[in-house]
TIMI-2910 file (N, C-alpha, C, CB; in pm, 1 decimal, decimal comma, always signed):
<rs>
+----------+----------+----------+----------+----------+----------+----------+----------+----------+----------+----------+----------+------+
!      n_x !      n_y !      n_z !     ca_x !     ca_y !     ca_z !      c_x !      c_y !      c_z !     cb_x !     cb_y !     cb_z ! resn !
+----------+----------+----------+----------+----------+----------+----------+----------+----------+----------+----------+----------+------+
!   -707,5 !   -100,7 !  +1069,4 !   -795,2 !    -78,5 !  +1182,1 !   -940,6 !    -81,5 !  +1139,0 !   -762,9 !    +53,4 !  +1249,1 !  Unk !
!   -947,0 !   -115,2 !  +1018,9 !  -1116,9 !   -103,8 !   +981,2 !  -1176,4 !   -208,3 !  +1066,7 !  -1163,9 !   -138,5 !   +806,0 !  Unk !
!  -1072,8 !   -334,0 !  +1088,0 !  -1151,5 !   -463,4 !  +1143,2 !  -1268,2 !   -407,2 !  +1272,5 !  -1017,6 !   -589,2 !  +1218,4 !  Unk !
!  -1186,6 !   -285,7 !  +1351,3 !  -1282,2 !   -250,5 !  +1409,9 !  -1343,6 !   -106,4 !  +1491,1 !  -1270,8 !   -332,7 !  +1466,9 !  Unk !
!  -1366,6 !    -49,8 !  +1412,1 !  -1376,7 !   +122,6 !  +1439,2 !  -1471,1 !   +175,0 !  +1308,3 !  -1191,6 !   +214,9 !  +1433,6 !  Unk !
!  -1567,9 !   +242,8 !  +1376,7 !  -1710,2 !   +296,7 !  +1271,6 !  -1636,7 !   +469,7 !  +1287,0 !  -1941,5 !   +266,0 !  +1369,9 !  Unk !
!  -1637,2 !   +488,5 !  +1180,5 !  -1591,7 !   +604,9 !  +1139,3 !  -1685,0 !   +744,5 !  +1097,1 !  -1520,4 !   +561,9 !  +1038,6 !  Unk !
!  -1691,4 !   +834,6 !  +1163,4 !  -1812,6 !   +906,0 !  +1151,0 !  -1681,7 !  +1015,2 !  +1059,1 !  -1921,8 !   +961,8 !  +1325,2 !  Unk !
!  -1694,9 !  +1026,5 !   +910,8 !  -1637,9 !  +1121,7 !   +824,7 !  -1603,2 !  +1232,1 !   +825,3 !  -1680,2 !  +1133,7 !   +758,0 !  Unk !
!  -1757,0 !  +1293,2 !   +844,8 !  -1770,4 !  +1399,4 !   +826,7 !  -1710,4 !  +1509,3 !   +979,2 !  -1916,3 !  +1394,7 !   +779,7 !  Unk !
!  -1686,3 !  +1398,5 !  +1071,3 !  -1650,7 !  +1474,9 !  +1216,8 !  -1512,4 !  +1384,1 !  +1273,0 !  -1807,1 !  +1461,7 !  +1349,5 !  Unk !
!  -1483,9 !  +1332,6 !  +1165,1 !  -1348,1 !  +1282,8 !  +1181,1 !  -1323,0 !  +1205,9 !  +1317,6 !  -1252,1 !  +1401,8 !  +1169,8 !  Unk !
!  -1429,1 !  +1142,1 !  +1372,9 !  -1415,7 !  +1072,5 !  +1500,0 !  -1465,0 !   +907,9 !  +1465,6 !  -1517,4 !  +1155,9 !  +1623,5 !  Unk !
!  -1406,4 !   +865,8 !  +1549,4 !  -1448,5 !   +690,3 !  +1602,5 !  -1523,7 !   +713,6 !  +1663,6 !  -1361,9 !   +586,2 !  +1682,2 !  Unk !
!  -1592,8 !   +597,7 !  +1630,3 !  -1687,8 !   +521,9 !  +1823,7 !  -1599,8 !   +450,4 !  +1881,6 !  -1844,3 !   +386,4 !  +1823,8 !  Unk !
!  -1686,7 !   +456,0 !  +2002,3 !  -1610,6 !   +389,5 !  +2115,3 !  -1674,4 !   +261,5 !  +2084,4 !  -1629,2 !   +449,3 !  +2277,7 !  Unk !
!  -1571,8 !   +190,2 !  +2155,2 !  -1579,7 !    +45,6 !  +2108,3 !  -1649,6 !    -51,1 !  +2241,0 !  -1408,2 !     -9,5 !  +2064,4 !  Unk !
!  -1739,1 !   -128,0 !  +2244,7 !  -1767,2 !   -187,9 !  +2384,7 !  -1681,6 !   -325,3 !  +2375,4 !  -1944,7 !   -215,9 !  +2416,9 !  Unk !
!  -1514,4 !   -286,2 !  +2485,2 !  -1454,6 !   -470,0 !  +2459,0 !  -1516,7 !   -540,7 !  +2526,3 !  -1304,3 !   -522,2 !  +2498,9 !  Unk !
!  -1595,3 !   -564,6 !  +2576,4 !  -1691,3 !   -677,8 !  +2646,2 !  -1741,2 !   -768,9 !  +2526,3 !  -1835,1 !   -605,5 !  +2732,5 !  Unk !
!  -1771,4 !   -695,9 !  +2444,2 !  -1819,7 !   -805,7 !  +2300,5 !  -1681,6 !   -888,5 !  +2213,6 !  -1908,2 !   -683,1 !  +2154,1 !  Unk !
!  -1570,9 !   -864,2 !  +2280,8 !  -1455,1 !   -905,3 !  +2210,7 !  -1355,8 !  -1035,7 !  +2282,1 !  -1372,7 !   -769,4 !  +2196,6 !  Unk !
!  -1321,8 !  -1128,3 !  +2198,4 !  -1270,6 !  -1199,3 !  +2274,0 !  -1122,1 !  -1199,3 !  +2275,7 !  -1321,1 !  -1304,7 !  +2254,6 !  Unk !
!  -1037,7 !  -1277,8 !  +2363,9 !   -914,2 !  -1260,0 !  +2425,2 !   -809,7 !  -1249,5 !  +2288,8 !   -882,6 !  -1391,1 !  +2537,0 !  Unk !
!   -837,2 !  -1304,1 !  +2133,6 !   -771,0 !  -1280,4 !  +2074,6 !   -793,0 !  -1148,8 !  +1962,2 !   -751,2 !  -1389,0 !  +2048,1 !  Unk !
!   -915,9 !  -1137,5 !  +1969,3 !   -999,3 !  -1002,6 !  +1917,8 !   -899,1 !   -861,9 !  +2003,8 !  -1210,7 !  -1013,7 !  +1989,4 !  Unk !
!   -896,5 !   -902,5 !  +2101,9 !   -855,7 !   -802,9 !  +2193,7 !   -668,5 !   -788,7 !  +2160,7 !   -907,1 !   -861,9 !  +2369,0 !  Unk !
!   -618,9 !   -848,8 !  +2173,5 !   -453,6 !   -882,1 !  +2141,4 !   -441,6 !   -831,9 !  +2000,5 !   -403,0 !  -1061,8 !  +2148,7 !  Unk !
!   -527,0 !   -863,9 !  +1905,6 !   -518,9 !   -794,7 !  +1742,9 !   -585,1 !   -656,7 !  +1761,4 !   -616,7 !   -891,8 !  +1607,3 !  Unk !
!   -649,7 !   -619,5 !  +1804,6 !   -701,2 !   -451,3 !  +1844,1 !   -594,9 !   -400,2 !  +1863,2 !   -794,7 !   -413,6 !  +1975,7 !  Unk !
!   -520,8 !   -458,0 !  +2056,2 !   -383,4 !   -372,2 !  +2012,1 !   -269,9 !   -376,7 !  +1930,9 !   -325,0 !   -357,0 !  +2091,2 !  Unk !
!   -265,9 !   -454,2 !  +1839,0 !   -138,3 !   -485,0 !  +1705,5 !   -208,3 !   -331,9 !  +1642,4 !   -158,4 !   -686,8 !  +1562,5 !  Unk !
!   -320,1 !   -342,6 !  +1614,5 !   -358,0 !   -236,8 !  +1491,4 !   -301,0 !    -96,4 !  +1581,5 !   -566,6 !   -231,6 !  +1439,0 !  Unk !
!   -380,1 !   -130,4 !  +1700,1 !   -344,3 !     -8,7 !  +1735,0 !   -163,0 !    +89,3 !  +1772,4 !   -428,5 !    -21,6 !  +1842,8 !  Unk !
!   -138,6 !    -43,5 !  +1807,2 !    +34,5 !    +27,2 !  +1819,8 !    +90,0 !    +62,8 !  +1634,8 !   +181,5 !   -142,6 !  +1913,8 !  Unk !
!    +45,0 !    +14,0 !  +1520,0 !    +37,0 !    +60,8 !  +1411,8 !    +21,9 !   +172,4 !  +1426,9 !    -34,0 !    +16,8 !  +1343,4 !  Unk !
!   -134,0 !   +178,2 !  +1471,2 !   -173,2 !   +341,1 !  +1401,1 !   -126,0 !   +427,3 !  +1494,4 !   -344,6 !   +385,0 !  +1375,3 !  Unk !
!     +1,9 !   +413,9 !  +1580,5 !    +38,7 !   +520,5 !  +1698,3 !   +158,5 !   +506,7 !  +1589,0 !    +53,3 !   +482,9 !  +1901,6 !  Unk !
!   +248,4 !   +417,0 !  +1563,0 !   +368,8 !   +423,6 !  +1495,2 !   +338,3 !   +527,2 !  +1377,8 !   +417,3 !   +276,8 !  +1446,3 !  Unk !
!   +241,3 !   +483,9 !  +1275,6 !   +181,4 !   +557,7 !  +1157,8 !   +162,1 !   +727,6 !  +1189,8 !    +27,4 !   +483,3 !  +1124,6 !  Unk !
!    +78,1 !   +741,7 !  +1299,6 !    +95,4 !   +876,0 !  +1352,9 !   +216,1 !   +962,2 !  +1377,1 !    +47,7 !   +870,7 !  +1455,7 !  Unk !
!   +302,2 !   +876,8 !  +1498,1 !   +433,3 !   +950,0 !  +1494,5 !   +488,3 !   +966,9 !  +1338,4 !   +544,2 !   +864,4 !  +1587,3 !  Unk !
!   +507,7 !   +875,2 !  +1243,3 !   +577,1 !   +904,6 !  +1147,6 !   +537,3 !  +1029,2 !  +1080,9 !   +580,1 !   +804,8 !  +1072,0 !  Unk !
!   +375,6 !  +1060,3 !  +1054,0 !   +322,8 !  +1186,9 !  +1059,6 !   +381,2 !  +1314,1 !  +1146,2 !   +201,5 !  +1161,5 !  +1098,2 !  Unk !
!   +378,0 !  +1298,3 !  +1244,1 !   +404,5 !  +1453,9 !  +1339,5 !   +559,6 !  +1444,4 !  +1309,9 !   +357,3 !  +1456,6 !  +1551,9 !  Unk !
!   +640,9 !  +1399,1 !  +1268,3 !   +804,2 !  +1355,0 !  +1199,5 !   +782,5 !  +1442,8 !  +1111,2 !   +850,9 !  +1189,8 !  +1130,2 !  Unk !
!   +739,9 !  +1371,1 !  +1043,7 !   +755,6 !  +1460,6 !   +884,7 !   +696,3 !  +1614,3 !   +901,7 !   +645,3 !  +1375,0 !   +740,1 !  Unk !
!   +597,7 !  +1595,4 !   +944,8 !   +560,5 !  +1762,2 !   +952,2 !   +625,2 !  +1836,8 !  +1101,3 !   +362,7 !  +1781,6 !   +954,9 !  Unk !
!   +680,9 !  +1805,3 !  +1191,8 !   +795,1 !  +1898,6 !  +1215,4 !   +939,8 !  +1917,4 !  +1139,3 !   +825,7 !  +1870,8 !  +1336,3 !  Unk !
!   +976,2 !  +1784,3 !  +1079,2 !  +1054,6 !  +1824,7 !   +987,3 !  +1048,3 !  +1948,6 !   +901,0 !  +1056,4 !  +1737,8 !   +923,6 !  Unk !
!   +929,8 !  +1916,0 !   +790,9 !   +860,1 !  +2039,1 !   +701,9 !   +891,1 !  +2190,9 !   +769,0 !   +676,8 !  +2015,7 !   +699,1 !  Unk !
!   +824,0 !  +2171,7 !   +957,3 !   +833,8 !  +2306,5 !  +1017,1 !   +948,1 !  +2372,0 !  +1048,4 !   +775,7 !  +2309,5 !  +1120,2 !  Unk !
!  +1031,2 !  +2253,4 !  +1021,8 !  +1194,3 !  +2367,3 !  +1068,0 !  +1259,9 !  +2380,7 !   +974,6 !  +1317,0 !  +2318,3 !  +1175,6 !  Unk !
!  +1282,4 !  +2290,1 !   +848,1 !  +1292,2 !  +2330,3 !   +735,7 !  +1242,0 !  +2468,6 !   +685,5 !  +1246,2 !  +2242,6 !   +679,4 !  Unk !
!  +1139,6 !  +2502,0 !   +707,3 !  +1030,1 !  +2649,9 !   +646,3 !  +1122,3 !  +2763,9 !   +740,8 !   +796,2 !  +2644,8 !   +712,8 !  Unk !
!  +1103,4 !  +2739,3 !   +860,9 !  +1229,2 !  +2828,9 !   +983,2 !  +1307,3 !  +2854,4 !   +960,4 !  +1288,5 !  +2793,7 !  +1087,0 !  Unk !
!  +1369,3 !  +2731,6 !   +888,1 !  +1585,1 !  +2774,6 !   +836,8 !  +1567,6 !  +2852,4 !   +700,7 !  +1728,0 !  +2580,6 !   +778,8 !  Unk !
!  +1454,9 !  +2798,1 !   +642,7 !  +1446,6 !  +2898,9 !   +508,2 !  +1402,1 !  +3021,8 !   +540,4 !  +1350,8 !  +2853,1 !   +394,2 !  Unk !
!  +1364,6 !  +3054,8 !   +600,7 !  +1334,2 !  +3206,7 !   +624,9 !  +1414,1 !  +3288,3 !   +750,4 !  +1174,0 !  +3215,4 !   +656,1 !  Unk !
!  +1532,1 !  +3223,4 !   +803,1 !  +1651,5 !  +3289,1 !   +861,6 !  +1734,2 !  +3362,4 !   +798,6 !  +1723,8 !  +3214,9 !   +909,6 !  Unk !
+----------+----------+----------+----------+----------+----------+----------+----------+----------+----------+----------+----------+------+
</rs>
């Protein structure tokens, strides 16, 4: 997703993006990255509810 998102670090946010400057295939590869980084995410909140019920059964 670097191709297109300015990353402010220190506040852990994107800019918003203006798609008016993007064209019809610019736009179709934006959302490839982006259904990535939703897949990439879920696999995240996976693993760490995993972690969380794991920690639960260990302390039953």
């Amino acid at each position: 997703m670097v191709d297109f998102f300015e990353i402010d670090e220190t506040k852990k946010t994107v800019k918003i993006l203006n798609l008016d400057d993007f064209s019809v295939d610019d736009l179709k590869k934006y959302i490839e990255e982006l259904n990535q980084e939703i897949d990439r995410v879920n696999l995240e909140i996976n693993k760490k509810d995993n972690f969380k019920k794991d920690a639960e059964n260990y302390f039953k």
